[in-house]
C-alpha positions in Angstrom: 0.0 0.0 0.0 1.7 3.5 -0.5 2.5 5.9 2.0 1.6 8.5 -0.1 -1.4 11.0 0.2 -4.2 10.1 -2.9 -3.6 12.5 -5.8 -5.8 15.4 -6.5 -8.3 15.3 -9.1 -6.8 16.6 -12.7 -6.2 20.3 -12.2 -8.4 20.5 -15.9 -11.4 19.8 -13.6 -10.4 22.5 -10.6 -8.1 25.1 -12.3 -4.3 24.8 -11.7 -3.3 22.8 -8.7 -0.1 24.8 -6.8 2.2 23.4 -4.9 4.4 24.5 -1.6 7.1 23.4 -0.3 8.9 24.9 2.9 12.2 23.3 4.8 13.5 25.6 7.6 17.3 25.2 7.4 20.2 24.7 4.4 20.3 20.7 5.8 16.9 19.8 5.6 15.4 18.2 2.4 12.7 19.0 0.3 12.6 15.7 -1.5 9.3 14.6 0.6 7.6 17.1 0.2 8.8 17.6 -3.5 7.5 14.4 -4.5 4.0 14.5 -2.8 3.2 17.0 -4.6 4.0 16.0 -7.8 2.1 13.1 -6.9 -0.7 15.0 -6.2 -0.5 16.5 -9.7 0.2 20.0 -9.1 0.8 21.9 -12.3 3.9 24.3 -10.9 5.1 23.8 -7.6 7.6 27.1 -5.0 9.3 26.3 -2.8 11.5 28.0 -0.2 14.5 25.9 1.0 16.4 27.3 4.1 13.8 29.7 5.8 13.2 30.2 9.0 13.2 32.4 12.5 12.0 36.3 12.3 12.9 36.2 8.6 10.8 38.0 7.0 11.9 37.6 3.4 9.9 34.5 1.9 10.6 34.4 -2.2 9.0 31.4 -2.9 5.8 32.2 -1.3 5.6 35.9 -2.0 6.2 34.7 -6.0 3.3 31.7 -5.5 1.2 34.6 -3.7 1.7 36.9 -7.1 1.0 33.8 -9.2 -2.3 32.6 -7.9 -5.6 33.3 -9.3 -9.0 32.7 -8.9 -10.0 29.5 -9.4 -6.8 28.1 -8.2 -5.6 25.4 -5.7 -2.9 25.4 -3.5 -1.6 22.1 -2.3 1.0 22.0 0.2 2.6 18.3 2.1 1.7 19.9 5.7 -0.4 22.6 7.1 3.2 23.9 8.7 4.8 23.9 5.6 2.6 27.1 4.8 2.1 28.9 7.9 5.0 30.3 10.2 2.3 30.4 12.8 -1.1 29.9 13.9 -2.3 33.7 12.9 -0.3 33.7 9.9 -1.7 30.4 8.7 -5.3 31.8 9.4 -4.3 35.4 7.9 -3.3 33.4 4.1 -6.3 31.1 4.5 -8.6 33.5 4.8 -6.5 35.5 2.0 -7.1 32.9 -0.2 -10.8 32.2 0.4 -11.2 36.4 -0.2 -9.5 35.4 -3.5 -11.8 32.6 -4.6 -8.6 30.3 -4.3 -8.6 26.9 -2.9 -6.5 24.7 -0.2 -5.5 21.3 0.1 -3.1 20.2 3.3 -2.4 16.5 2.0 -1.1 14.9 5.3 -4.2 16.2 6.9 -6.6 15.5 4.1 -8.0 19.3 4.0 -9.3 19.9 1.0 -11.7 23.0 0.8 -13.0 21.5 -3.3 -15.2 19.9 -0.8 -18.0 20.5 1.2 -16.7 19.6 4.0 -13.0 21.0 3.8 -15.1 24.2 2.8 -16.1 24.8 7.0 -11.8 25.1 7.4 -11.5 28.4 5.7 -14.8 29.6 8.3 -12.9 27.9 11.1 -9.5 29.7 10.2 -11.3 32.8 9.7 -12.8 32.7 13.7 -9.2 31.7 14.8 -7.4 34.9 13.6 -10.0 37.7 14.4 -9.7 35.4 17.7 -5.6 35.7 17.9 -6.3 39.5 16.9 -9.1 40.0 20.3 -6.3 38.3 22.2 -3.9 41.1 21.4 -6.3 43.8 21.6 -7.2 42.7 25.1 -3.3 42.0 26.1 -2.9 45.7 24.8 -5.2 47.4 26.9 -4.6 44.9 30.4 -0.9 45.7 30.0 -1.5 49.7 29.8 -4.2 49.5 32.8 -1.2 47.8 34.5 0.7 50.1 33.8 -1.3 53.2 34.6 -2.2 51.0 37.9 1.5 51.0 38.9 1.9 55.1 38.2 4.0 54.9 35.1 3.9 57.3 33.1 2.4 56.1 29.2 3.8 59.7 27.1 1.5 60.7 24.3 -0.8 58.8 22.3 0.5 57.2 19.3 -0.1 58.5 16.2 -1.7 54.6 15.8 -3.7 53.4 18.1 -4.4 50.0 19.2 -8.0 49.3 16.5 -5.6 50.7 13.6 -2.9 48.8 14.1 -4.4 45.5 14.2 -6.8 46.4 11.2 -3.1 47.5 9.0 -2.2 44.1 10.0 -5.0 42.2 8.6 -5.0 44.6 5.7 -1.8 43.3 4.7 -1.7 39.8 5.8 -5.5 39.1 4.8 -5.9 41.3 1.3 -2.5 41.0 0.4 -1.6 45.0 0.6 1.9 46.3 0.6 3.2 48.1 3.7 3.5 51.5 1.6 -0.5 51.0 0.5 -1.3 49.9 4.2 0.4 53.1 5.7 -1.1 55.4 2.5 -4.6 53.9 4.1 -3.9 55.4 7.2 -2.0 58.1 6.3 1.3 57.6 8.0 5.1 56.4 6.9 6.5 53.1 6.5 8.0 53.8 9.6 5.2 54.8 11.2 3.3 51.4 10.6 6.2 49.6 11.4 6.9 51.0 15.0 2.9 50.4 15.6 3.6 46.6 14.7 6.4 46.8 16.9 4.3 47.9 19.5 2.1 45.5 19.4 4.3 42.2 18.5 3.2 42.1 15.2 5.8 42.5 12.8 7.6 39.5 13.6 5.9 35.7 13.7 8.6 33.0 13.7 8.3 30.0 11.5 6.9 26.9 13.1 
């Protein structure tokens, strides 16, 4: 009996089926996850070999990202190969559900061509504007704290709190630049940066 996940269906009958593959250091192989997907049929597969940590620099994925259209599936080994971490995971999905783009996780037999592997991308969906309540409510506790204790906060930010977390779904959910995220709010670069900075949000390690 093979190890192997079952292959997709022909990508003729869902639109192109793209593949992912993700090792986190220079030593690690992509071979498995390489030949799963071609397995599965996938008509082009990316793949970033040697990424990991706070880099933020992904070219394989940013290319795929560019490269996908409606209509689409994207078929990865694992659901860690695509995600560096649970909020970014939830952030793409629900990016590629806004996109009319499919998902297929093959060693967890997700696929959202069905009607049941369509409830994942709802499921993913609650889970970030969960992680994103989570931060909002670490946020204010940790300034009540602090206001509690007699320290001194300084000035409002130019960004507050609401804004912050909606540039970051802005740019991890509908795919917008930094320099279109911070023209939407009218501040720098910089500006949005030091907000994400603020708030832990510029930096998600790789799983």
């Amino acid at each position: 009996m093979s190890i192997w996940p079952s292959p997709l269906s022909p990508s003729t009958e869902l639109g192109r089926l793209i593949g992912y593959a993700r090792v986190s250091t220079q030593e690690q192989n992509l071979d498995l996850q390489l030949d799963a997907l071609k397995r599965a049929n996938c008509d082009k597969v990316y793949h970033d070999h040697g990424v990991s940590g706070g880099k933020a620099a992904r070219p394989g994925l940013d290319e795929m990202l560019k490269d996908l259209i409606e209509g689409d599936t994207l078929v990865v080994y694992r659901l860690d190969r695509l995600g560096r971490s649970v909020q970014h995971l939830s952030d793409l999905l629900v990016r590629l559900d806004n996109s009319g783009i499919q998902f297929c996780a093959l060693s967890e037999g997700i696929n959202t061509n069905t009607y049941g592997g369509k409830l994942i991308y709802h499921v993913f969906a609650a889970i970030a504007e969960f992680e994103r309540a989570m931060i909002r409510e670490r946020t204010c506790a940790g300034l009540l704290a602090a206001k509690e204790r007699g320290i001194r906060i300084g000035r409002p930010p130019i960004l507050n709190e609401d804004a912050i977390i909606e540039a970051h779904r802005c740019i991890h959910q509908d795919g917008k630049t930094y320099a279109q995220t911070a023209s939407k709010f009218g501040v720098s670069e910089s500006t949005l940066q030091r907000g994400l900075r603020r708030l832990q949000m510029n930096s998600q390690p790789w799983v």
